[in-house]
C-alpha positions in Angstrom: -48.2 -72.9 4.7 -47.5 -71.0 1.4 -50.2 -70.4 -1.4 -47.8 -72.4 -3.8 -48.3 -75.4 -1.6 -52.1 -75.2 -1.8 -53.8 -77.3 -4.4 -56.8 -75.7 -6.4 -59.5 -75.7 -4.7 -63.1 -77.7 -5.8 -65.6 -75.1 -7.3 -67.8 -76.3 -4.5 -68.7 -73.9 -1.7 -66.7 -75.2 1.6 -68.1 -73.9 5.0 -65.4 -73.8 7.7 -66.1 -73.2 11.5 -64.0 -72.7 13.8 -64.5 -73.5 17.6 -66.6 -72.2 20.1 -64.8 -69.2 21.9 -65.5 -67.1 25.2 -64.0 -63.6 23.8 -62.4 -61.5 27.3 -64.1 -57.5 27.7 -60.9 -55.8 28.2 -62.2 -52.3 27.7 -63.7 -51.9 31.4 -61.4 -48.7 32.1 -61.3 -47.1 28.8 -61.8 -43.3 29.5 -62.8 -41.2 26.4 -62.7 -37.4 26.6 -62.7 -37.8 30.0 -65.6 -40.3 30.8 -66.2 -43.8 30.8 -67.1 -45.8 27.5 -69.7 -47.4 26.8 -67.8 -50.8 27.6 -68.2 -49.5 31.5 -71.1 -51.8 32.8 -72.4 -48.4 34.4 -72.6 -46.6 31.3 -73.7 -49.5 28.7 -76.7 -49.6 31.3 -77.5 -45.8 30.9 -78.2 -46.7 27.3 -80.1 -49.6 28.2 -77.7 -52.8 27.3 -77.7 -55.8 28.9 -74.2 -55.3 29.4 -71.0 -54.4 28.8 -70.2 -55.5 25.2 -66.5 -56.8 24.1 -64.7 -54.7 21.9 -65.6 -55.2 18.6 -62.0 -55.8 16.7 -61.8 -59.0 19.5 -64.0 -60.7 17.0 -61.7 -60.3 14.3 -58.7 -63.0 15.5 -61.5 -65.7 15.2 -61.6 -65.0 11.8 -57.8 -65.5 11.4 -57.5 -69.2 11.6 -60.1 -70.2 9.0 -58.6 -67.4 6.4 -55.4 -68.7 7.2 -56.5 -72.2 5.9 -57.5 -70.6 2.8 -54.3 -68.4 1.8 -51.8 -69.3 3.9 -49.1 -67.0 4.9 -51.2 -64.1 2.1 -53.6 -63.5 4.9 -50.9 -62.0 6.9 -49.1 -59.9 3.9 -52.8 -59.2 2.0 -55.7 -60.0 3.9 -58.9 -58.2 4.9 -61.7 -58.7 7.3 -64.4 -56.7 6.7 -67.4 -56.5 9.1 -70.3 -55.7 9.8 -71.6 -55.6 13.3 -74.5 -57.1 14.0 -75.1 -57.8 18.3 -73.1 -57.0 21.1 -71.2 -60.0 23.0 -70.8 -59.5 26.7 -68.0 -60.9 29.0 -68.9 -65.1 29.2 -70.6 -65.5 26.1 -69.4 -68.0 23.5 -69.1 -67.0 19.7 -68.5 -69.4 17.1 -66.7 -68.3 13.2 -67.4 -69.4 10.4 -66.0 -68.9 6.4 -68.1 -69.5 3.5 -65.1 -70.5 1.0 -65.2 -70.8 -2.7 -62.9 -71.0 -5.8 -62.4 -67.0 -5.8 -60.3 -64.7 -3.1 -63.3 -63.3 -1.8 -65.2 -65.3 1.1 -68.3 -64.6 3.1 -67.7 -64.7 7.0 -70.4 -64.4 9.9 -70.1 -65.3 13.9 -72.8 -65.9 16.0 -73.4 -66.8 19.4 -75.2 -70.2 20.5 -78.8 -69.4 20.1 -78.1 -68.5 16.6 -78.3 -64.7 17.4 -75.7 -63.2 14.8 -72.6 -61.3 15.8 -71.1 -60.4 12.6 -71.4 -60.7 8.8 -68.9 -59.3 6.3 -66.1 -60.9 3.9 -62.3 -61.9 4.5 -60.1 -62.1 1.0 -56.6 -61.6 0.1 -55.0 -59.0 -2.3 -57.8 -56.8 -4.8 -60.7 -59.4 -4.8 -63.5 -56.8 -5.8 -65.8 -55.1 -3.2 -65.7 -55.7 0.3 -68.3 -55.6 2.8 -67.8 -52.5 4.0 -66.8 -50.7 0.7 -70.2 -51.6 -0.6 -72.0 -50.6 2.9 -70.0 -46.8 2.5 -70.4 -46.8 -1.6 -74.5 -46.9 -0.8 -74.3 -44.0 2.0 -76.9 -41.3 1.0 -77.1 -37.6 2.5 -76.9 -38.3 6.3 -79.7 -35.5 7.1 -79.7 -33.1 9.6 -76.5 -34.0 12.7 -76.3 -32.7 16.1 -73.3 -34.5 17.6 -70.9 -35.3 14.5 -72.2 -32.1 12.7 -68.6 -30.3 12.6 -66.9 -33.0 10.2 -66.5 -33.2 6.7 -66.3 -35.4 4.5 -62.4 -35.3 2.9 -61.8 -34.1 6.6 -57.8 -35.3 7.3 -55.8 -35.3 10.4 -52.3 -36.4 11.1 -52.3 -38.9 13.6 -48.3 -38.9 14.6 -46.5 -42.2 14.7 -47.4 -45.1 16.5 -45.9 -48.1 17.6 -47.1 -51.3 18.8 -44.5 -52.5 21.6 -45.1 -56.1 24.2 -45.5 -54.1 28.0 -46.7 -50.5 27.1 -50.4 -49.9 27.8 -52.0 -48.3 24.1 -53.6 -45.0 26.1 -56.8 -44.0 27.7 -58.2 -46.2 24.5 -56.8 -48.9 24.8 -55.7 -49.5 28.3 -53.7 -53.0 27.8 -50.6 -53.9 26.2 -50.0 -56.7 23.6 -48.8 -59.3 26.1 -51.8 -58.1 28.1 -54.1 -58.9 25.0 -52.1 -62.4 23.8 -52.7 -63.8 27.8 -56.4 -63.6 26.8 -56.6 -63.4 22.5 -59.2 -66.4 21.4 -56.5 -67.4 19.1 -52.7 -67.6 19.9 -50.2 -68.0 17.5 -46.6 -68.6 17.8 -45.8 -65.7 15.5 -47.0 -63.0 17.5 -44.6 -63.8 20.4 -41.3 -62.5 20.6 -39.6 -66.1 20.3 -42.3 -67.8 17.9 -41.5 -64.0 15.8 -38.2 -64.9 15.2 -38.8 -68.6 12.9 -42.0 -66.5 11.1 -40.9 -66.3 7.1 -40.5 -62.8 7.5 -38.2 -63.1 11.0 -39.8 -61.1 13.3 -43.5 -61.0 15.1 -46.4 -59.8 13.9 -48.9 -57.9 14.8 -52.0 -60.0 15.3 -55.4 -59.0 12.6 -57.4 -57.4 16.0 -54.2 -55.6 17.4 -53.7 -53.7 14.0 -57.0 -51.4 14.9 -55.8 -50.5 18.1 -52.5 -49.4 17.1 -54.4 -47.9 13.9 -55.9 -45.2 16.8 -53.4 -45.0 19.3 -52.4 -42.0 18.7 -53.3 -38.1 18.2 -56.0 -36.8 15.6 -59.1 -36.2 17.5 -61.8 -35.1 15.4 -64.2 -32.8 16.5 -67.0 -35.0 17.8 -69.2 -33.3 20.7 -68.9 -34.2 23.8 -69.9 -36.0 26.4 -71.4 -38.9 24.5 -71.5 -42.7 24.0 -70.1 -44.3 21.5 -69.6 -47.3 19.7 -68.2 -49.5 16.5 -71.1 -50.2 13.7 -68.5 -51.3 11.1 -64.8 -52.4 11.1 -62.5 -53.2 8.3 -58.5 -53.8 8.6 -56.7 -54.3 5.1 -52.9 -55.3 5.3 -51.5 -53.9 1.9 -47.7 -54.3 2.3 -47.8 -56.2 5.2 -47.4 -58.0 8.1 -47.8 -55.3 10.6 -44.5 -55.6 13.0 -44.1 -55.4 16.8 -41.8 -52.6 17.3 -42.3 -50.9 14.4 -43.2 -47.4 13.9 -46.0 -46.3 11.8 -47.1 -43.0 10.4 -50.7 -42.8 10.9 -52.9 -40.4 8.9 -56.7 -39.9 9.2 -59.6 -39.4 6.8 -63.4 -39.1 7.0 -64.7 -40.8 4.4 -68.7 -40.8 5.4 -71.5 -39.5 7.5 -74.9 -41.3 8.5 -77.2 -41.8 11.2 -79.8 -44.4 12.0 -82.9 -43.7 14.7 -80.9 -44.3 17.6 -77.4 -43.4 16.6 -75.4 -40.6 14.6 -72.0 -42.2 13.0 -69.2 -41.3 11.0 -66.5 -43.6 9.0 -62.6 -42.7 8.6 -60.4 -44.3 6.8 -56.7 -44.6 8.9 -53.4 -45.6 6.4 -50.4 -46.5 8.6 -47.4 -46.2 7.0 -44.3 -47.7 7.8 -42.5 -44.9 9.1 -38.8 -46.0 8.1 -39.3 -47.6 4.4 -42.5 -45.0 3.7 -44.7 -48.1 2.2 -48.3 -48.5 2.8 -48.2 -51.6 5.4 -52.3 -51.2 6.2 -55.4 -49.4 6.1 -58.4 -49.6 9.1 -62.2 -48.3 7.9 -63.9 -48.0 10.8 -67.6 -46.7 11.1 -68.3 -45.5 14.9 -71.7 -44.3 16.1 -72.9 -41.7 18.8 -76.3 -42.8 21.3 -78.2 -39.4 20.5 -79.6 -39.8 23.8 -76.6 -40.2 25.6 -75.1 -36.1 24.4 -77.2 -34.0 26.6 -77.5 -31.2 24.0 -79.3 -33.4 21.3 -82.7 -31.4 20.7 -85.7 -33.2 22.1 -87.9 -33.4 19.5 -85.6 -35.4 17.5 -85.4 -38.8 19.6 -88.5 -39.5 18.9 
């Protein structure tokens, strides 16, 4: 489906939802610093979770089949999902998308499970549609106060993150310990154009990276920032723009990290960074990940006392 083919659309607000999905928990043995994560069903009960929660980008590729039926073929070469995390989903619960469409390029998204309990909020659009969800969270950031566990960044911090590629068998690291095919056997939404034989008949001839897959290969690879250690973390906010894209299988991709905010909340100290992959052969932009990650203050044994309260 092309924009071109697309007839304008009614003024009227459209709602689309898409169907009723059990998202798979595929982070069991992710090792950080040398520790379990907080998707480790011992460790999200240290913290007191019911459970292991799914990794947040899986929530993204429900997204991709209503934006699709917006744009087209754009939400692959311009789009942007932009969300806000709002509960955790464990392994066996069902989540439902759905788009809030209107005349403009900018739509409101949320997910939520089936008693209505809220997953996500944020915006999808295509190209430069005005602010997204999470540039207006970050543009409203005040000082973050005094920080114990994320107190060694800066903001304007950078790091050179290597290059990266995003291959079909190769496990993604201690992060990320599945490959692609591992992660299209159980994605909520398949598409022919992120296999290695649907690729091939895409418009642009080859596969694509699916929306989800982009923030794992967006941190892949090298640039550690100086976080303290051990602690539990997890994602508050996630936002992957495609600029030039699609994002290619196979393809290698500078990556380059900035930190572009500092906050905390009562339970949690958190920091955003802004990663830009560049295509490492033609030097164009192809994407940019915004993710905001917090710390459990309780959960880095140095965090002064008085200051859980």
């Amino acid at each position: 489906m092309t924009t071109s083919a697309l007839p304008p659309r009614f003024a009227t607000e459209v709602t689309l939802a898409g169907p009723w999905r059990s998202p798979a928990q595929m982070l069991a043995d992710q090792v950080i610093d040398g520790h379990a994560s907080v998707h480790d069903a011992d460790a999200a009960a240290s913290m007191g979770l019911a459970g292991a929660p799914i990794e947040g980008p899986t929530h993204l590729s429900q997204l991709d089949p209503l934006a699709t039926l917006v744009w087209g073929r754009r939400w692959f070469e311009q789009g942007c999902a932009s969300c806000h995390f709002r509960t955790m989903v464990v392994e066996g619960e069902e989540v439902q998308a759905t788009l809030v469409a209107d005349s403009s390029d900018l739509a409101a998204i949320e997910a939520h499970k089936r008693d209505g309990v809220p997953v996500l909020t944020g915006t999808v659009s295509v190209g430069d549609a005005g602010p997204t969800e999470l540039e207006r969270r970050l543009a409203s950031l005040g000082p973050p106060g005094e920080l114990f566990v994320v107190d060694r960044l800066e903001v304007g911090m950078r790091v050179d993150a290597g290059i990266a590629t995003l291959s079909r068998r190769e496990p993604n690291g201690p992060l990320y310990p599945f490959s692609l095919d591992d992660k299209l056997a159980r994605i909520t939404e398949p598409h022919p154009w992120y296999t290695a034989e649907g690729g091939a008949s895409s418009p642009w001839g080859r596969a694509v990276v699916p929306i989800e897959m982009v923030s794992v290969l967006a941190h892949k690879s090298g640039g550690a920032l100086p976080v303290r250690s051990p602690a539990l973390g997890l994602f508050l906010d996630l936002e992957v723009r495609l600029v030039n894209g699609p994002v290619f299988v196979d393809q290698p991709y500078a990556l380059a990290r900035e930190v572009v905010g500092l906050s905390q909340s009562r339970r949690t100290e958190s920091y955003w960074t802004r990663t830009t992959l560049t295509d490492a052969e033609h030097g164009t932009v192809a994407a940019e990940v915004l993710l905001h990650q917090g710390v459990f203050k309780t959960s880095y044994p140095g965090y002064p006392a008085d200051r859980l309260t």
